[in-house]
N, C-alpha and C positions, 0 to 999 in steps of 0.2 A: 535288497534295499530299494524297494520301492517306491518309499516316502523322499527320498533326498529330490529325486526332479521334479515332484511338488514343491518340496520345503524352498530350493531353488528359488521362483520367482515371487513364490507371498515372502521371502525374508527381501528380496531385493525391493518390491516395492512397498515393504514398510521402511525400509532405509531410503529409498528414492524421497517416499510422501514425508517422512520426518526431516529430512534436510531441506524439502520445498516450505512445508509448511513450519516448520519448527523453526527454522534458520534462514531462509531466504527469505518468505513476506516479511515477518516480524522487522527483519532489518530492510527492508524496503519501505516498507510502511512507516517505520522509524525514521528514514532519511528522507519521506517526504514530507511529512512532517515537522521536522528537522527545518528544510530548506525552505517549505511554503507557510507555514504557523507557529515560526519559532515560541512564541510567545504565548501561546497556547500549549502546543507542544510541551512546553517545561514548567507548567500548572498556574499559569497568570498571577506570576507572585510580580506582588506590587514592590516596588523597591522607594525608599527612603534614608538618604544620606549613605547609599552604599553597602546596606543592610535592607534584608530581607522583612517586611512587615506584616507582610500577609498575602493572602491569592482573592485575586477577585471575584472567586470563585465558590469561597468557605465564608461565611459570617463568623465577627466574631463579638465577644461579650465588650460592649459599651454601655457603662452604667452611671458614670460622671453627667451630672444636668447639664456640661459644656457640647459634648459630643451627642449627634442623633442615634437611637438605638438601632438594633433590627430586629428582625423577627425572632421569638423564640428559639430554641436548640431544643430538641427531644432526643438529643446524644445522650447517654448516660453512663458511670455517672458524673461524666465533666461535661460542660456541655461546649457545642461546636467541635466535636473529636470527628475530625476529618475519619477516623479509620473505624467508626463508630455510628455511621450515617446511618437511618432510621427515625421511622415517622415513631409518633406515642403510640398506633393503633390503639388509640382510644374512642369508641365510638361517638355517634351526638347523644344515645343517650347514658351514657358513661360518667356518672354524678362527678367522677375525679375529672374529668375535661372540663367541667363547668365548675369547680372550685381551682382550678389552673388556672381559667381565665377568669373567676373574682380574683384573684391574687396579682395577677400580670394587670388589672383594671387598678385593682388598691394603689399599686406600686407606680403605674404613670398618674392616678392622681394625687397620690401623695409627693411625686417629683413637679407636679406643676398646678399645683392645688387652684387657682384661678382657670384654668381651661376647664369650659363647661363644652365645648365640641364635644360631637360622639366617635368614638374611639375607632378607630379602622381593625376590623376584623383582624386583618396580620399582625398587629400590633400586640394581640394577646393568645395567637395561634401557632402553632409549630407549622411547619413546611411537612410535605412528605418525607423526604431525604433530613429533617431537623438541622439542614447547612444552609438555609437559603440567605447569600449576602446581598438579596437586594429586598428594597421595602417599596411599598406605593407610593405614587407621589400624595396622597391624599396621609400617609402614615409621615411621612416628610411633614407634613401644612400643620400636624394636627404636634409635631414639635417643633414645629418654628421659630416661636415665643418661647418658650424656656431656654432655647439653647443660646439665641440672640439677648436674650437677658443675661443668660450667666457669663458670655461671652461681653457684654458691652458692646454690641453692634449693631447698631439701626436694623430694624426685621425686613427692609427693602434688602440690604447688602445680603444678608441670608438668604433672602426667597430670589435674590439673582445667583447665588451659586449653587440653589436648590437646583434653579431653573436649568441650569451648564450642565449640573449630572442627572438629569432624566432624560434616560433612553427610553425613545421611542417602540411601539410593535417591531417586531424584528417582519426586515422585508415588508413594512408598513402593514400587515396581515395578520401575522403570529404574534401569539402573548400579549400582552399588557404593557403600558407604559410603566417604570418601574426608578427605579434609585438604586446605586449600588453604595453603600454604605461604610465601607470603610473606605473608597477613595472620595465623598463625601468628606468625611472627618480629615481625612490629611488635606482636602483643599480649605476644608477653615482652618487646622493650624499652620496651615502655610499662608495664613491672611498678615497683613502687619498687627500688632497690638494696639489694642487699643484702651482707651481710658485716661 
């Protein structure tokens, strides 16, 4: 028996590397995580009255003329299916990508038929991943006026808590100035009512 004082050390060190790698990082990585970014860590779910609302993370479907939208979902076939992420891989010249966006064009101006502004690219675009929860601030300006209409709220008070939830480039350098969209909407209906 030859084989056994080879078989020896390749069984011992797949047993060593699986308990390093299998069982130690994983739960190391987990508890600094854990300890340093709790709040990322357990997937940026926004809480409201002690209930779970959503992640700040996932967009989701807002369609009431009161609340701001966001970007498309190219989830299917529900859309914003976190477990379901996935761009349309629809090309630009892919006639169905450009009848997607007549229809997402039809549908904000039949919600706000007086806006003649030109419509912000994200506004009738999917995201890569089809989850993206934050919008432009220029996709924010371009619903201002309907939502502050349906709402009854001077368009100033609006464009000041537009202004509260636009994040900056990350690290002043990275990405885009942006809007995240469903704590957006929970900061106007946690406005007082009005009317």
């Amino acid at each position: 028996m030859r084989t056994l004082p080879l078989l020896r050390p390749a069984l011992t060190l797949l047993i060593l590397l699986t308990v390093l790698t299998g069982l130690a990082y994983p739960l190391a990585v987990t508890g600094l995580a854990q300890a340093f970014f709790p709040l990322q860590a357990n997937g940026s779910v926004i809480v409201k009255d002690g209930k779970p609302v959503g992640s700040a993370l996932i967009g989701q479907q807002f369609t009431a003329p009161k609340y701001f939208w966001g970007r498309p979902s190219a989830t299917a076939p529900q859309g914003y299916n976190g477990t379901a992420s996935n761009g349309s891989n629809l090309g630009p010249t892919n006639p169905a990508l450009a009848d997607a966006a007549k229809q997402r064009i039809a549908a904000l101006q039949a919600a706000d038929p007086g806006n003649r502004a030109p419509i912000p690219v994200d506004l009738v675009t999917a995201s890569g991943s089809g989850l993206d929860p934050e919008i432009s601030p220029a996709a924010a300006q371009y619903q201002l006026a309907r939502v502050a209409r349906a709402r009854g709220l001077p368009p100033a008070e609006v464009q000041a808590l537009v202004a509260r939830h636009t994040h900056g480039r990350q690290f002043g350098v990275l990405g885009e100035p942006r809007v995240n969209v469903l704590e957006l909407n929970l900061a106007l209906d946690a406005l007082p009512a009005h009317g």
